[in-house]
C-alpha positions as CSV (number, residue, x, y, z in Angstrom):
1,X,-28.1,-99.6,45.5
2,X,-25.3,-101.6,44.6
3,X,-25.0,-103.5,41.3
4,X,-23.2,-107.3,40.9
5,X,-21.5,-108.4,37.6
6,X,-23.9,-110.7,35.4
7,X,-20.9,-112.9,35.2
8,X,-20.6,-113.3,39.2
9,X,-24.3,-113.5,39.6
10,X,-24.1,-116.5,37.8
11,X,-21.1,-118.3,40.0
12,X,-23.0,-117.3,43.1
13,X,-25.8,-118.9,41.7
14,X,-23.9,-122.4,40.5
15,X,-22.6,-122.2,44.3
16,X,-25.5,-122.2,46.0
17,X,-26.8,-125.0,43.7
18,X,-24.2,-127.1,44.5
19,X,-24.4,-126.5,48.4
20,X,-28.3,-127.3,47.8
21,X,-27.7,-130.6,46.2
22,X,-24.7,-131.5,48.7
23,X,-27.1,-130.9,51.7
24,X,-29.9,-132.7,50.4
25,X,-27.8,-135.7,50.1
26,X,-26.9,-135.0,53.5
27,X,-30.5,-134.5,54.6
28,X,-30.4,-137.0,57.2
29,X,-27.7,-135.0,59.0
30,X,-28.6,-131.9,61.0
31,X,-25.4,-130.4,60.7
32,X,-26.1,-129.6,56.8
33,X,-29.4,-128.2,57.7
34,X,-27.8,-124.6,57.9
35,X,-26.3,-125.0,54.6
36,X,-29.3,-125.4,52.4
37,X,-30.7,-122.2,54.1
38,X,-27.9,-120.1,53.2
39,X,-27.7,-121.8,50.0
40,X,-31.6,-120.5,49.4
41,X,-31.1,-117.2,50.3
42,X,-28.0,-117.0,48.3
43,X,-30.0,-118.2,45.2
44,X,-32.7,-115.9,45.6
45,X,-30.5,-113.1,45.9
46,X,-29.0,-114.5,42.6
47,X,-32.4,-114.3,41.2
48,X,-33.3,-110.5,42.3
49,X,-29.5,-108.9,41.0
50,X,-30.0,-111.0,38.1
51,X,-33.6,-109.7,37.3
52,X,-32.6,-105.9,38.2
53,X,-29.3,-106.3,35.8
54,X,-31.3,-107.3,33.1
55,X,-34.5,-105.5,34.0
56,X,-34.2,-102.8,36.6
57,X,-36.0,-103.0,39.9
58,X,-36.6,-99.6,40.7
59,X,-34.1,-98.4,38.2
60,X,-32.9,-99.0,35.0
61,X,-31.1,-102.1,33.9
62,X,-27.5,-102.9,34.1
63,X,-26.7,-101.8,30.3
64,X,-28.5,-98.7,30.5
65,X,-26.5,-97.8,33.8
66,X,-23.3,-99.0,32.1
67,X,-23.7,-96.6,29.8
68,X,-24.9,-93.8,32.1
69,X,-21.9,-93.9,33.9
70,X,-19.8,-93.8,30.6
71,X,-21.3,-90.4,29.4
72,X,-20.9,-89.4,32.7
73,X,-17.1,-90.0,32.5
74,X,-16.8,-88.5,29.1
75,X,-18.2,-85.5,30.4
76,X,-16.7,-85.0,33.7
77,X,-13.2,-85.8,31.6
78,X,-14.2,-82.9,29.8
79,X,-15.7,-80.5,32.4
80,X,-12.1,-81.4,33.9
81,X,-9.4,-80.8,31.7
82,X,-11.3,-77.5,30.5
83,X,-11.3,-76.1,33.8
84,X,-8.0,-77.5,35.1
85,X,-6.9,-75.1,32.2
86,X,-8.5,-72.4,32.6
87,X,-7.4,-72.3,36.7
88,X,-3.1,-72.5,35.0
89,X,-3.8,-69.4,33.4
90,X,-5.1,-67.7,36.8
91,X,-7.3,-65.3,34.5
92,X,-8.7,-63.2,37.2
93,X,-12.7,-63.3,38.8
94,X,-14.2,-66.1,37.2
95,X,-17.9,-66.3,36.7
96,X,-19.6,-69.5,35.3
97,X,-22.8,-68.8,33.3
98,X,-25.1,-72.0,33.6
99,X,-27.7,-72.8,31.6
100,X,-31.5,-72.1,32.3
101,X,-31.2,-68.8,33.0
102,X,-33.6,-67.5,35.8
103,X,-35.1,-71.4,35.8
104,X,-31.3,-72.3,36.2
105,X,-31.6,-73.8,40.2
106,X,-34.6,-76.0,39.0
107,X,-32.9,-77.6,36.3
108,X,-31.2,-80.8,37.8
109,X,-28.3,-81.1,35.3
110,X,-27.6,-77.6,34.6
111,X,-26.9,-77.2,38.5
112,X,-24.7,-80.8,38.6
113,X,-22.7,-79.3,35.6
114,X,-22.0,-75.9,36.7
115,X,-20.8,-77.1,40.7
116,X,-18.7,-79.9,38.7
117,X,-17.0,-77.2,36.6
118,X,-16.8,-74.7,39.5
119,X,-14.8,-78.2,41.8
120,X,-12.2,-78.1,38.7
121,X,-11.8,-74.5,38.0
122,X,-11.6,-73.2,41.2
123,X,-12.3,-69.9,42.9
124,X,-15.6,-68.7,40.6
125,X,-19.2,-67.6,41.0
126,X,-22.4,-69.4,39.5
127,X,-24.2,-66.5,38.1
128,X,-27.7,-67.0,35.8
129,X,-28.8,-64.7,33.0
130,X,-31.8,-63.2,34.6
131,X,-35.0,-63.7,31.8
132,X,-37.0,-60.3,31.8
133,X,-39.9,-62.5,29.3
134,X,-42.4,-64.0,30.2
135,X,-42.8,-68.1,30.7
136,X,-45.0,-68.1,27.4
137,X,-41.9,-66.6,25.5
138,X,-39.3,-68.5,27.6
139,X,-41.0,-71.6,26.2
140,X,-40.8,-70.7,22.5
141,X,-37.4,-69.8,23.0
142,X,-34.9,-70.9,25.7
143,X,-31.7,-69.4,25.6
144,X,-30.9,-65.9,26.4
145,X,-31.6,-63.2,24.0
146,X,-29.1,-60.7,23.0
147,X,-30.5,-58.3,25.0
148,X,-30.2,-60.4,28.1
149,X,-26.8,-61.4,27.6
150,X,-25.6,-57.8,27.2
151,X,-27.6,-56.7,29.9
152,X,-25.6,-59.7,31.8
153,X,-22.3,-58.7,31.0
154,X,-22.8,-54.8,32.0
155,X,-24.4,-55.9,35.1
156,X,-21.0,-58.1,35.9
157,X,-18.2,-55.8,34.5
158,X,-15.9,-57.2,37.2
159,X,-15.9,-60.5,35.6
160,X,-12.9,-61.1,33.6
161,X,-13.5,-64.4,32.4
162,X,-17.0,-65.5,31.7
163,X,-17.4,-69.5,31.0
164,X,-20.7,-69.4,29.3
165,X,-22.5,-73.0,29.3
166,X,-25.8,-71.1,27.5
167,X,-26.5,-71.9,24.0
168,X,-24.9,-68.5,22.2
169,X,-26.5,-66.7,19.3
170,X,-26.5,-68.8,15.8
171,X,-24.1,-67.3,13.3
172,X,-23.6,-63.2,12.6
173,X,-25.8,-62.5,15.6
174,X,-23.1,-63.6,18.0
175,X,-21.5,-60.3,17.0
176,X,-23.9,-58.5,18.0
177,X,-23.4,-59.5,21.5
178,X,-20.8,-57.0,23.5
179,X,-18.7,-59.3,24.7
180,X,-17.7,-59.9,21.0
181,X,-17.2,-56.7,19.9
182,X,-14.2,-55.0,19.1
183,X,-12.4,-53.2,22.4
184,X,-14.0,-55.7,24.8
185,X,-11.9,-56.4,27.5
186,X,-13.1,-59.9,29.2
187,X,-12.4,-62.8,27.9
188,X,-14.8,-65.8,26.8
189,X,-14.5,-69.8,27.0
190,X,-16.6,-72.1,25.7
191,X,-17.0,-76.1,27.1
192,X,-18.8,-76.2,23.6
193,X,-16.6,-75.5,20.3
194,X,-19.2,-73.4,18.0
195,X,-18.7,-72.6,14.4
196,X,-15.2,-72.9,14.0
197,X,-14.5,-70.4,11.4
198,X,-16.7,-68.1,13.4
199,X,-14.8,-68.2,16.2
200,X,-11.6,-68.5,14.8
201,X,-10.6,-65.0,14.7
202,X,-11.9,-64.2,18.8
203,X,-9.4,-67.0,19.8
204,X,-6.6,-65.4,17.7
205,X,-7.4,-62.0,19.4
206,X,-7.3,-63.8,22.3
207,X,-11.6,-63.3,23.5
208,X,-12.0,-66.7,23.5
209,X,-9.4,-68.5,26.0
210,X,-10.5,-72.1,25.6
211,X,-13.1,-74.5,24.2
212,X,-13.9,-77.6,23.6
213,X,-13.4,-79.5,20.4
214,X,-14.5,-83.9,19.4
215,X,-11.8,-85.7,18.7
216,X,-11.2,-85.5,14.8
217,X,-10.8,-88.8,12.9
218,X,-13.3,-90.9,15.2
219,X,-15.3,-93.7,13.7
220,X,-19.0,-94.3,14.7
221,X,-17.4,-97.6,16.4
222,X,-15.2,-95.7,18.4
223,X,-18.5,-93.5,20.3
224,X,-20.0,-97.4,21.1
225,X,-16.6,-97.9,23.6
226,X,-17.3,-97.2,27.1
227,X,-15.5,-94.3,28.8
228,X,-12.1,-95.7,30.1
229,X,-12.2,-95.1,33.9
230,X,-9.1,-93.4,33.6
231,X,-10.5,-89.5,33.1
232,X,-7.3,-88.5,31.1
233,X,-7.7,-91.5,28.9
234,X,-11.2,-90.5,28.9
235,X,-10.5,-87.1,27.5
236,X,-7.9,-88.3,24.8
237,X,-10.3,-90.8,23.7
238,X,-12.8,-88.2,22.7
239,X,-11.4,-84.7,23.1
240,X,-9.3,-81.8,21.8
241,X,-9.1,-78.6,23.9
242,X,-8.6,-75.6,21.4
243,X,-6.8,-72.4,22.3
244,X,-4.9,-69.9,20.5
245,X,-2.2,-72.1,19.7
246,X,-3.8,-75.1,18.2
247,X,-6.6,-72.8,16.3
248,X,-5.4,-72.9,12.5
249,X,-4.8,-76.2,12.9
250,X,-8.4,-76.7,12.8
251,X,-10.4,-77.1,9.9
């Protein structure tokens, strides 16, 4: 469904009323005849876009789709530049970790966000953490245990980059997962910057190959503009990516 500016809406509409009162002074003349009924259909097509931009018919209205489509911007700006980075540094079998786990597939926007990093990074496989609980325990907690996620990594020692969009481990237990222990071999990246000081010393080891950071110095005013359509302006407007090279810059 298409949507029309508020702004033309409102022309189309002042046209139509003008060819409606031109053809009812010409009412006498069955050449104008024509006219008024295009000019009625164009009015109450006026009247339904207008209605649906400020309502929704069917959908929601015109600002909330507005703004939709600008987190959807901001995030496909993001999903972007962090994958077109991680495909320059060719880092071997890729394998994108979505989240949901074993309910992964059933989850709408963990399935949109794992295909539209998989479009920007490349050759790599969508692989789940498999959930050996029950629902009842899946419910009270979510995200992968430790347990699963090591289980995960074993199961995939191939991999040599996993790009984990799963909530990690709070804190000290993120050590205890193997991936983050000392000798590990494959490397990490994150489309969500954690605890910075955390993290800090797995990007100097190199562990961590990329992640996502906001924007420092942004004013609540600046998260009410709309995403520029431009993706790279997009990016800048509300992005850092953080690697080994920019990481003590970073407080």
């Amino acid at each position: 469904m298409f949507t029309i500016p508020t702004w033309l809406i409102v022309l189309l509409a002042l046209a139509a009323a003008v060819c409606m009162g031109i053809s009812y002074k010409k009412k006498d003349d069955p050449k104008f005849k024509p006219l008024a009924v295009v000019a009625v259909i164009f009015l109450l097509i006026c009247a339904y876009a207008y209605i649906d931009n400020e309502i929704g018919i069917g959908r929601d209205n015109l600002a909330t789709r507005q703004q939709q489509e600008s987190a959807n911007r901001f995030n496909e700006a993001k999903v972007k530049f962090f994958g077109e980075y991680i495909k320059s540094k060719n880092p071997g079998k890729i394998v994108i970790v979505p989240q949901g786990g074993t309910n992964y597939a059933k989850n709408e926007y963990a399935v949109k966000q794992a295909e539209l990093l998989k479009k920007y990074v490349g050759d790599a496989e969508i692989k789940p953490v498999d959930y050996t609980r029950s629902e009842e325990d899946m419910a009270m907690n979510p995200m992968p245990t430790i347990e699963e996620f090591n289980k995960f990594f074993k199961a995939n020692k191939d991999a040599k980059l996993f790009i984990i969009l799963e909530q990690l481990p709070m804190g000290p237990e993120m050590l205890k997962l193997d991936i983050f222990k000392p000798g590990a071999k494959q490397q990490v990246a994150l489309l969500d910057m954690g605890e910075v000081q955390m993290l800090k010393p797995f990007f100097q080891n190199g562990t961590i190959l990329v992640s996502v950071i906001g924007k420092s110095g942004l004013k609540p005013e600046d998260y009410e503009k709309p995403a520029p359509s431009d993706l790279k302006a997009a990016f800048d407007a509300r992005f850092e990516l953080v690697t080994k090279d920019n990481i003590d810059k970073i407080k």
